[in-house]
N, C-alpha and C positions, 0 to 999 in steps of 0.2 A: 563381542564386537557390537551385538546388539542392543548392548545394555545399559550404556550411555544413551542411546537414541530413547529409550525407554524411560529414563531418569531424566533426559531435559525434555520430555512429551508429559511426563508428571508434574513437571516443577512449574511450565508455563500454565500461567492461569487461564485456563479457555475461557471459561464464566465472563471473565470482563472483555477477551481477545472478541467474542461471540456479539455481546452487548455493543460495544464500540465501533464493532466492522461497517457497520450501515450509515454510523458518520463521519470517519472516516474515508468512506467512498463520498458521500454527500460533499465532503471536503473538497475534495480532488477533482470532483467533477467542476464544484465551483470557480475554482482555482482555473482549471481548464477554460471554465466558460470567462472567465474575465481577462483570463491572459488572450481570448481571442478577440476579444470586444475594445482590450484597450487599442488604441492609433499606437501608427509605427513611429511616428516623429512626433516630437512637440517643440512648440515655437523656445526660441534660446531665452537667457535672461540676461540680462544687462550686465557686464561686469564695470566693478569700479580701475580704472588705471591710474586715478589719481598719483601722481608721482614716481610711476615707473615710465621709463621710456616708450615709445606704442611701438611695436613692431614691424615690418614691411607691411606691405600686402600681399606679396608673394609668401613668406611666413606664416601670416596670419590665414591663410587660405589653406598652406600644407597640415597648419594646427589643426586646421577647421576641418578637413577631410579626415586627417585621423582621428580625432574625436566621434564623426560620422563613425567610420571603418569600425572602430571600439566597443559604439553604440548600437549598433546591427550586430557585430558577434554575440553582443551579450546579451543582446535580445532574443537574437538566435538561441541563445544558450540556455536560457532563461524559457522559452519555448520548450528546448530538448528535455529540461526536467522537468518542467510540469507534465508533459505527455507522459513521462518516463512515474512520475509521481500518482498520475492517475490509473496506469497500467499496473503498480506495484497495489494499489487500492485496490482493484477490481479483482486482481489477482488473490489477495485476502479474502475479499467477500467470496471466490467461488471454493479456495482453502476452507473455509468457513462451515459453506455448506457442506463438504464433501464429508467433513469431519463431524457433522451433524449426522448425516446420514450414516457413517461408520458408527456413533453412537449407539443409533437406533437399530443396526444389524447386530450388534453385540449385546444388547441388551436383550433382542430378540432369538440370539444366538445362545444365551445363557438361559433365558427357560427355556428354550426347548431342550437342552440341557439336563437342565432341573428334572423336567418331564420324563425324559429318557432314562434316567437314573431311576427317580421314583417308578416307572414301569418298571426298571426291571428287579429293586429289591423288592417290588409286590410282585411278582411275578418268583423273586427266591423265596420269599415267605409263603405264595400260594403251594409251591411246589414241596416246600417243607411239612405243611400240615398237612399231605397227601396221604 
């Protein structure tokens, strides 16, 4: 069961996953900072009616509130993934590190290791030539 988890921890390349992380968050943060900077409204723009009929005013005012209504969800929404996009970023970068420092315990886990062996076949060898 563990063995696939093992085969796609192999197969992703950390090297570049490692390298990238920090702009990647760089990204997300930006992203973040602009999506807070832009205005919630901007002024309409002109539409041409040339040769369609114009519609009431009562119509044209229901159009114009759901375009509003449309426009706030999706900004809303639009909001909800960047938060969501910078939280999946940050979440990398601390993946990242953690996986760094597992690195560096195994690495450090494996000479001592090393060490422990080599003491004890000098230790079978000392014991041999007794």
């Amino acid at each position: 069961m563990a063995l696939p988890w093992l085969t796609a921890l192999k197969v992703i390349p950390w090297g570049n996953v490692i390298e990238h992380a920090p702009t990647v968050l760089k990204a997300a943060r930006k992203l973040m900072d602009r999506q807070k900077a832009e205005p919630a409204s901007r002024p309409g723009t002109e539409v041409d009616v040339a040769g369609e009929s114009l519609p009431s005013l009562g119509e044209f005012k229901n159009r114009l509130i759901a375009a509003q209504v449309q426009l706030d969800d999706q900004a809303q929404m639009q909001a909800q993934l960047t938060e969501t996009v910078a939280a999946l970023a940050e979440q990398n970068a601390q993946l990242i590190s953690a996986v760094q420092v597992l690195r560096q315990r195994t690495r450090l886990l494996l000479w001592g290791m090393a060490a422990g062996v080599l003491c004890v076949v000098l230790t079978l060898v000392w014991q041999g030539w007794r």
